[in-house]
N, C-alpha and C positions, 0 to 999 in steps of 0.2 A: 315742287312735286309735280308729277306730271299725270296724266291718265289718257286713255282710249276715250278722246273726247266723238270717235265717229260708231262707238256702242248704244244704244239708246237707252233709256230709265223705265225700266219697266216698276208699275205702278199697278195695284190688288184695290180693284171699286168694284161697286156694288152690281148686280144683277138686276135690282129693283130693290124697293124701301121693305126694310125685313119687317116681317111679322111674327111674333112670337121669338120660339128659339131657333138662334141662326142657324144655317144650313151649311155644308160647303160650297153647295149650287149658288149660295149666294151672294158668289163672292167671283172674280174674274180678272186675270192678269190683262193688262194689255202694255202694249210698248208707245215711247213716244220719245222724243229727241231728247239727249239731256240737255237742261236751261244755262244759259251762260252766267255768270256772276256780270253783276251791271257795279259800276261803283258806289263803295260800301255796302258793298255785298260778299259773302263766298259762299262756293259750292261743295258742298257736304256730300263725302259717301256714305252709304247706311252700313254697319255693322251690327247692330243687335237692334231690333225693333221688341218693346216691349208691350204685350197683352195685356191688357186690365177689367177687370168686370165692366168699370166704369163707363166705357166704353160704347157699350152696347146701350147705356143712357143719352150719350151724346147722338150714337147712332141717328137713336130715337128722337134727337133735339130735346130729350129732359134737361143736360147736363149741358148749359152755360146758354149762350144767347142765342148761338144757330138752330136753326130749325129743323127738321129732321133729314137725313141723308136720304138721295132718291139713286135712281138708277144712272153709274156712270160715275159717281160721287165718291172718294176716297174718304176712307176714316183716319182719321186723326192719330196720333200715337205718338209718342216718347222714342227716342233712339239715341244711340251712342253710334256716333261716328268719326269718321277723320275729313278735315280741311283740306280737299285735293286743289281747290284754286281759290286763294283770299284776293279780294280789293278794299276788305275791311281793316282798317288801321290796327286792329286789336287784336286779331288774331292770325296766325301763319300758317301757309301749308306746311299740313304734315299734323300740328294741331291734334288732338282727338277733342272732341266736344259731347256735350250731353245736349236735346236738341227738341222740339215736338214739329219733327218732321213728316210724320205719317207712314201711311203703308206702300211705300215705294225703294227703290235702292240711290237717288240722288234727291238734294234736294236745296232751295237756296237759301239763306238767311240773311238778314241786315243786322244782326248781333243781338235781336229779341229773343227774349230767353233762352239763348246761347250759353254756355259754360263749360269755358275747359274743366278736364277729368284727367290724372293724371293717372296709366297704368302701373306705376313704380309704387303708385303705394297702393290699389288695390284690382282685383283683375276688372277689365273691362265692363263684362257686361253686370258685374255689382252697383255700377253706378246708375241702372234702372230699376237696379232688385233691392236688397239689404241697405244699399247705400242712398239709394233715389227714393222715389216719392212713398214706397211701401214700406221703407226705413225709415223714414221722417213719421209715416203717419202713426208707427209704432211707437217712437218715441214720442211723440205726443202725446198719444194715449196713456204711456205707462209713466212718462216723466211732470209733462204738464198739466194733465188733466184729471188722471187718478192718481199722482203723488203716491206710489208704488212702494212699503214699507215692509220691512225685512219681518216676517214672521207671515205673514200677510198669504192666501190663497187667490189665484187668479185662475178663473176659468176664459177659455178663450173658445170661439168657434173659427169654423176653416183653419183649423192647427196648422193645415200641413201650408197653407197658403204661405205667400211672401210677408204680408202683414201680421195674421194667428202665428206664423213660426217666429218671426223677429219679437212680438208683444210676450210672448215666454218666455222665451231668451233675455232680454230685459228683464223682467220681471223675477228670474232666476238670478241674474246678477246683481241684482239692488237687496237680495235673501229672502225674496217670494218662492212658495210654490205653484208651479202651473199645471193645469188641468186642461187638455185640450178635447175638442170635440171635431171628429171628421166624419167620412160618408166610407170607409171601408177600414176592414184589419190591417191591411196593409199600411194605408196612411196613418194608421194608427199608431201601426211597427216602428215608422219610422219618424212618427213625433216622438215617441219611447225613448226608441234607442240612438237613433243620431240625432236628434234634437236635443234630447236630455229632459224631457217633461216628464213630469212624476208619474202620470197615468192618461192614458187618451181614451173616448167613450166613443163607441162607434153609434153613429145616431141613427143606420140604419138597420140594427140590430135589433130583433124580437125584445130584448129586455128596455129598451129604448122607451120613454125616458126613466124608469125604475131607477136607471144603470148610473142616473145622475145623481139620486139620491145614496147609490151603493156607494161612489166612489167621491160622495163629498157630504160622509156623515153631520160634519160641523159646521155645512154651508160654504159659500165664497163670498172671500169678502168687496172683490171686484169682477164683474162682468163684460169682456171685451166683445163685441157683439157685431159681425161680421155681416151676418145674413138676415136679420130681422123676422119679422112671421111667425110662427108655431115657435122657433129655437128660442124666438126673445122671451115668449112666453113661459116656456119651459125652463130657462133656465133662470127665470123671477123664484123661479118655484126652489133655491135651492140656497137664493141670495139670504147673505146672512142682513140682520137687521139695519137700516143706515150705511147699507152698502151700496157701491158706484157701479152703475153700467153708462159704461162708453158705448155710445152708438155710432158706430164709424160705418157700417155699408148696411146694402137690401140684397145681397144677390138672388134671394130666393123670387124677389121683384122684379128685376132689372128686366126678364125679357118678357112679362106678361105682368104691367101693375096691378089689373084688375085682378090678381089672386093674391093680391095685400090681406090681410088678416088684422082685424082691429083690435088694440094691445086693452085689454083690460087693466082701467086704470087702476082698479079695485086692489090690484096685485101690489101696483108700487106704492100706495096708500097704503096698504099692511105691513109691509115690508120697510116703509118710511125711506124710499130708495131715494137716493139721487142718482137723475139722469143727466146724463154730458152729451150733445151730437157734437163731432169731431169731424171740421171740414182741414185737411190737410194746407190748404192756401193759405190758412192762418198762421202757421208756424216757418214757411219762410224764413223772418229773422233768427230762425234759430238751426238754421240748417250748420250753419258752418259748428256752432255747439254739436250739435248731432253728430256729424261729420268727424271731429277733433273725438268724438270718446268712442265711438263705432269703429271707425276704419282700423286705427292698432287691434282692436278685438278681430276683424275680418281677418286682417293681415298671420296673426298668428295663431290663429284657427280654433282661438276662443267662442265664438262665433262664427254657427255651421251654417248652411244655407244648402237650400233644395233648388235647380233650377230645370223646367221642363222645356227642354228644345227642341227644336225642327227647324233643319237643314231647306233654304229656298224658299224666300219669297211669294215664289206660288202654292206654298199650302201655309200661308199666311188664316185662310180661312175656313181651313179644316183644324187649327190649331186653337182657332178662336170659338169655333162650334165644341172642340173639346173642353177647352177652358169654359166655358157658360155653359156647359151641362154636367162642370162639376168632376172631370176624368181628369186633369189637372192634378200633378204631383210637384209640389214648387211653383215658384216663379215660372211662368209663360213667358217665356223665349223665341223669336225668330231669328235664323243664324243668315244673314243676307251675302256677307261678303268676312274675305279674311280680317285678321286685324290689324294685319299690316300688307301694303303692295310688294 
């Protein structure tokens, strides 16, 4: 395969080390040569770079060993692309891969955390969303760790999200009912109606949280819990007795910790709760499980999926400013290049 190796790789870093909630100011394209593949190595073009709350923790150096990003500094990020020049014995141009390349449109790899993705059995940019790590971490949640049982209620928060949408869905197919919680009617609408959840609670609603007790007379008997803070608390208040809450994210934390909110433990003592935290790195060996009972669901449109895109790399961080304050409909998408040359 061949490419415009005399184009340069344009690359979205930082303005300066973010404070609070990101900006688009805070964010900046610049250009610079693409890198050559040295051997056992190739060179990756970017097609779908994926958005994650998480992110914004790495940002910060919360989230793994590096310390926080300053100005100059590219974030990190998950992408699906194609192998425009291999020297790595294992994979070939032309290849598409799954990849944590970051926020540029080239990038190189020596086969670490590399993985072919094949488009034949499901579209491309599923393999960051439904299929990748916000897919794994739902089925973890509703297979591994709450053991998901048909009659069973599941409340979820950020319904409309990549994670809240797939933990329903699941949860609906093992013969749970799900209950979803978002921030407008809108996303409401469409956990409803093209998700297929039983009822969705808008949590910025006047009747909020009343609205949780209206529409879960007889409690939930699992708790998937997205955004922590006031919502975790809130939604103790509805757990039915010896019920499970999965704590899988903070987004309400992620750009300002100091407005963490201290969980009253009083609640999960009454309640006699079990709590589960749900780091997705653990489930690894069960991806290709995952993978084997998901993807014929993706495929014949058993399972729906929401994705929010933007066209070009350089609003990579107006994209990311909308996703972390919450405007987000679906999976966070960036559309970088075709998917095929």
């Amino acid at each position: 395969m061949t490419t415009k190796m005399h184009q340069n790789n344009n690359r979205v870093v930082l303005t300066a080390p973010l404070d609070g909630n990101p900006r688009p100011e805070d964010f900046k394209t610049i250009s610079e040569p693409i890198p050559e593949p040295g051997e056992g190595e190739m060179l990756i073009r970017h097609i779908y770079l994926s958005l994650d709350p998480y992110q914004r923790s790495m940002i910060a150096g919360r989230h793994g060993a590096a310390g926080p990003l300053g100005e100059g500094e590219m974030p990190g990020g998950e992408i699906v692309g194609q192998v425009v020049q291999s020297r790595h014995s294992d994979f070939t141009d032309g290849e598409y891969v799954r990849h944590f390349g970051g926020w540029q449109e080239y990038s190189l790899s020596d086969g670490t955390q590399t993985f072919a993705v094949d488009p034949e059995q499901a579209p491309l940019s599923t393999y960051v969303g439904v299929l990748g790590m916000p897919g794994l971490t739902a089925y973890a949640s509703m297979i591994e760790l709450a053991d998901v049982q048909a009659g069973q209620t599941v409340l979820v928060s950020a319904a409309h999200g990549p994670v809240g949408s797939m933990v329903g869905q699941i949860a609906m197919r093992k013969g749970a009912r799900a209950i979803g919680i978002a921030g407008s009617d809108e996303k409401c609408r469409l956990v409803v109606d093209e998700l297929g959840f039983s009822a969705c609670i808008n949590y910025k609603d006047g009747h909020y949280p009343g609205s949780l007790e209206d529409a879960l007379p007889d409690g939930a008997d699992i708790y998937h819990d997205n955004v922590g803070g006031d919502m975790l608390a809130e939604a103790l208040s509805v757990l039915k007795n010896y019920g499970t809450v999965i704590l899988c994210g903070l987004i309400s934390q992620y750009n300002d910790p100091s407005q963490a909110v201290g969980l009253s433990l009083a609640s999960v003592i009454l309640k006699r709760a079990v709590l589960k935290g749900l780091v997705v790195y653990d489930f690894e060996d069960r991806r290709q499980e995952f993978f084997d009972m998901m993807a014929p669901w993706i495929k014949d449109g058993t399972i729906k999926y929401l994705e929010d895109r933007v066209d070009g790399l350089e609003h990579a961080g107006s994209q990311f400013t909308r996703l972390m304050s919450g405007q987000n409909v679906g999976k966070a998408l960036v559309v970088i290049g075709h998917e095929s040359l």
